[in-house]
Backbone as CSV, one residue per row, in Angstrom:
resi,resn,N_x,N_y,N_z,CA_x,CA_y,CA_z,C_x,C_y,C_z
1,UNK,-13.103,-5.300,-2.207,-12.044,-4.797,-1.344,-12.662,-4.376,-0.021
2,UNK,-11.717,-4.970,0.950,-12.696,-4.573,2.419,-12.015,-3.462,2.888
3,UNK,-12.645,-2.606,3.718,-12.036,-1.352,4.367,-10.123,-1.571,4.627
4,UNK,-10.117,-2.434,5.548,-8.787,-3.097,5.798,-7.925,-3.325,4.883
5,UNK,-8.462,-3.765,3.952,-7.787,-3.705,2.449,-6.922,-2.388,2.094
6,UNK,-8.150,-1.997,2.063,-7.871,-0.174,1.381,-6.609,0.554,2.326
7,UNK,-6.640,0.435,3.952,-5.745,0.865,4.438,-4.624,0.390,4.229
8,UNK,-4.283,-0.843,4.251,-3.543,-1.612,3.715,-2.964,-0.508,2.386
9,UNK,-3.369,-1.043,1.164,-3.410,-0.256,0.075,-2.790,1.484,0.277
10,UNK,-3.410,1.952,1.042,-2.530,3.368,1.763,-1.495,3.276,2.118
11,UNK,-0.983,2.631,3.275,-0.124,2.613,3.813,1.101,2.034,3.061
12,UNK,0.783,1.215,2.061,1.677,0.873,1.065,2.060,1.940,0.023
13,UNK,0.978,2.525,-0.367,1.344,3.893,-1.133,2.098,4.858,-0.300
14,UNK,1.944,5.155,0.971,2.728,5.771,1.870,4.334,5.635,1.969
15,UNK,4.360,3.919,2.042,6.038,3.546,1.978,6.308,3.872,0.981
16,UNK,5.963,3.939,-0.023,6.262,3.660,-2.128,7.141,5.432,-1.465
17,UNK,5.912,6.082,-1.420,6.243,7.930,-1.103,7.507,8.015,-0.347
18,UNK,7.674,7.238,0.338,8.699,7.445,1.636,9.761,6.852,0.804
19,UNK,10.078,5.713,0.319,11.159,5.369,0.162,11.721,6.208,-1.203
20,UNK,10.495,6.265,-2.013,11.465,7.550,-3.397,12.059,8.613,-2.781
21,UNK,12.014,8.903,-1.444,12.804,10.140,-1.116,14.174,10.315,-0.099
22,UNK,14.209,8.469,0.240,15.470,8.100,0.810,16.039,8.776,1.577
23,UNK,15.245,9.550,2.699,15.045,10.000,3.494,14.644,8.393,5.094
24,UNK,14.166,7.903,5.029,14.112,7.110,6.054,14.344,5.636,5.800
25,UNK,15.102,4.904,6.665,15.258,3.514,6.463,13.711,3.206,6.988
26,UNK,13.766,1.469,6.342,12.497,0.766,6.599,12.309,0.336,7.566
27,UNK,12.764,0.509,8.863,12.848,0.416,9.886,12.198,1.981,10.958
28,UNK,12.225,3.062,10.493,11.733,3.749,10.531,9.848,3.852,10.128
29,UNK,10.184,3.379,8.783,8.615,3.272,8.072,7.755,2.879,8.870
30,UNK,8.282,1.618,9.135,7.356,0.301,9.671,6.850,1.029,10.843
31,UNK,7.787,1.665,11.741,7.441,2.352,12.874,6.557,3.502,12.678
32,UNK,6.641,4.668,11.673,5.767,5.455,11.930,4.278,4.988,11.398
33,UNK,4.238,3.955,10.322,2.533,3.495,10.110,2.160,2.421,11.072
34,UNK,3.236,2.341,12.511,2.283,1.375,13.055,2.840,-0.489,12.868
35,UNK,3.327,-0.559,12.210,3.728,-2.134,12.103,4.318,-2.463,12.982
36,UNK,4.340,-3.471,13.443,4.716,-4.532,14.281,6.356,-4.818,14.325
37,UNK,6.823,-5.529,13.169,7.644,-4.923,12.874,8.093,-4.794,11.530
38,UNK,9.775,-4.593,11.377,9.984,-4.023,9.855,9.946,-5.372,8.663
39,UNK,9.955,-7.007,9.486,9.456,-7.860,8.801,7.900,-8.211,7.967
40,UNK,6.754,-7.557,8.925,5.748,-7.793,8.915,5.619,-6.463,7.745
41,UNK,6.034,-5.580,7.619,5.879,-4.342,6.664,6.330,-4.819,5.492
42,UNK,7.970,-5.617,5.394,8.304,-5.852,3.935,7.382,-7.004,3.205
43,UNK,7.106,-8.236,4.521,6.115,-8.919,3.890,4.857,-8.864,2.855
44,UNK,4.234,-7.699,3.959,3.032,-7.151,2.769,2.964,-6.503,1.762
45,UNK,4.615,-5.118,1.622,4.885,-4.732,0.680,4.797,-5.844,-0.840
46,UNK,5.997,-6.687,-0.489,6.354,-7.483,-1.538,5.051,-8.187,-1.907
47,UNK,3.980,-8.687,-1.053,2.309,-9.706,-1.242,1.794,-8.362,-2.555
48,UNK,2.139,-6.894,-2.139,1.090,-6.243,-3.096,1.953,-5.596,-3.910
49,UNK,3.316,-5.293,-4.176,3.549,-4.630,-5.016,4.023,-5.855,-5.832
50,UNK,4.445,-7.055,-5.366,5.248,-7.646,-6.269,6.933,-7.684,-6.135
51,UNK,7.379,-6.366,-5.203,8.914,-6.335,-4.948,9.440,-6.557,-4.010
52,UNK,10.763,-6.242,-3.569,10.383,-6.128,-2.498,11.088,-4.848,-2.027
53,UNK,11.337,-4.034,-0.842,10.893,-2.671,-0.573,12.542,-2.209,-1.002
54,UNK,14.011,-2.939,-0.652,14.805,-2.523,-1.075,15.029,-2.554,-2.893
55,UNK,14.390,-3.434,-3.613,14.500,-3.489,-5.166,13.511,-2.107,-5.573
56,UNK,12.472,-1.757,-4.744,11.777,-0.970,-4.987,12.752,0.249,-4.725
57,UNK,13.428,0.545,-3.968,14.615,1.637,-3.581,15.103,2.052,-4.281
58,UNK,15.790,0.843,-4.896,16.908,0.737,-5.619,16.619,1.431,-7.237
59,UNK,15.437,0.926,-7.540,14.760,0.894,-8.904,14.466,2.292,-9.113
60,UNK,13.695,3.004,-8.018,12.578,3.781,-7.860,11.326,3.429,-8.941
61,UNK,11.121,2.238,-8.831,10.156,1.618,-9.870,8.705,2.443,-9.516
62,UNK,8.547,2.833,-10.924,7.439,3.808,-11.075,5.945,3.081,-11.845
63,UNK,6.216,1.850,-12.371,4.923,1.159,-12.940,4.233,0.433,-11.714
64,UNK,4.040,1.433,-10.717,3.214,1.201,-9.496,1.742,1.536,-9.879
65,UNK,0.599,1.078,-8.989,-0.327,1.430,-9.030,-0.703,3.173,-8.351
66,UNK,-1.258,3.677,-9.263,-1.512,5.041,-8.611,-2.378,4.834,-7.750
67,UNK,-2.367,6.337,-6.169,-3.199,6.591,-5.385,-4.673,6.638,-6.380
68,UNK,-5.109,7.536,-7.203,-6.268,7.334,-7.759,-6.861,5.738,-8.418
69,UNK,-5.816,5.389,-8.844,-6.318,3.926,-9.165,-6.966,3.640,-8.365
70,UNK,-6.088,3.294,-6.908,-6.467,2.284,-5.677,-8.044,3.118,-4.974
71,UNK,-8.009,4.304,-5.585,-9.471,5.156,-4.801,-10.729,4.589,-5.724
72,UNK,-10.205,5.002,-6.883,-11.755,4.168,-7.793,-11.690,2.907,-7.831
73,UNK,-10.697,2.028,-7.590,-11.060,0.551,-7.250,-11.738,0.620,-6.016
74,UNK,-11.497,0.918,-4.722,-11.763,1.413,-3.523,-13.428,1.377,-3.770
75,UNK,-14.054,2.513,-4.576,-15.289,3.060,-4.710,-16.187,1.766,-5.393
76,UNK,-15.689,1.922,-6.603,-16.207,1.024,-7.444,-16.636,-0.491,-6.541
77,UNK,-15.725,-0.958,-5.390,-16.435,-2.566,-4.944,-16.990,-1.821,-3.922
78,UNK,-17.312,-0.721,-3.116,-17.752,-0.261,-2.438,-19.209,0.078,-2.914
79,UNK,-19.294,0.538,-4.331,-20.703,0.737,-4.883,-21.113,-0.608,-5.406
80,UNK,-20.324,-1.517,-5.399,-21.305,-3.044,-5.917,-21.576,-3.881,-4.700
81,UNK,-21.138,-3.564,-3.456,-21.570,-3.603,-2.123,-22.960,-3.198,-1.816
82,UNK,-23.092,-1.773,-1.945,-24.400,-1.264,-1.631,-25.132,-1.517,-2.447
83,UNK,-25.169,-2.181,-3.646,-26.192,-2.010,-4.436,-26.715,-3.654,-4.736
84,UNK,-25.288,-4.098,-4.294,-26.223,-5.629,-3.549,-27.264,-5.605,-2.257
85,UNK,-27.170,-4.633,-2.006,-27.857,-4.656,-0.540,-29.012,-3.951,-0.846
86,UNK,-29.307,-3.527,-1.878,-30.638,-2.994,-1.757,-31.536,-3.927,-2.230
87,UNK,-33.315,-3.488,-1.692,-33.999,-4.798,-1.903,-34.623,-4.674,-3.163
């Protein structure tokens, strides 16, 4: 997993947070993490969760990947990184 990845990976956990509280349209989202626009946000949603951001709404589908998951996956290719690199 490359750095970019991982943010990625955040910012998707970020929307997951945002939309269980149906508090902001996805049009909003896209805007406060920065996306381009609210196409380019549902795109990647649906590439990593599998849904897409209104079924995810709708559902409040909870057999998501947890923030801790995505941190020790995070670590874990991060430590088989460095430890390729040593001589």
């Amino acid at each position: 997993m490359t750095i970019e990845q991982y943010f990625i990976l955040l910012k998707i956990e970020k929307v997951k947070e945002w939309l269980s509280y149906d508090e902001l349209s996805l049009k909003e989202i896209a805007w406060k993490l920065g996306y381009s626009s609210t196409a380019h946000l549902s795109a990647q949603f649906k590439k990593i969760t599998s849904l897409t951001a209104s079924h995810f709404s709708k559902t409040g589908h909870s057999g998501r990947k947890s923030w801790l998951f995505c941190i020790d996956q995070f670590l874990q290719n991060m430590n088989v990184m460095y430890m390729r690199n040593l001589p």
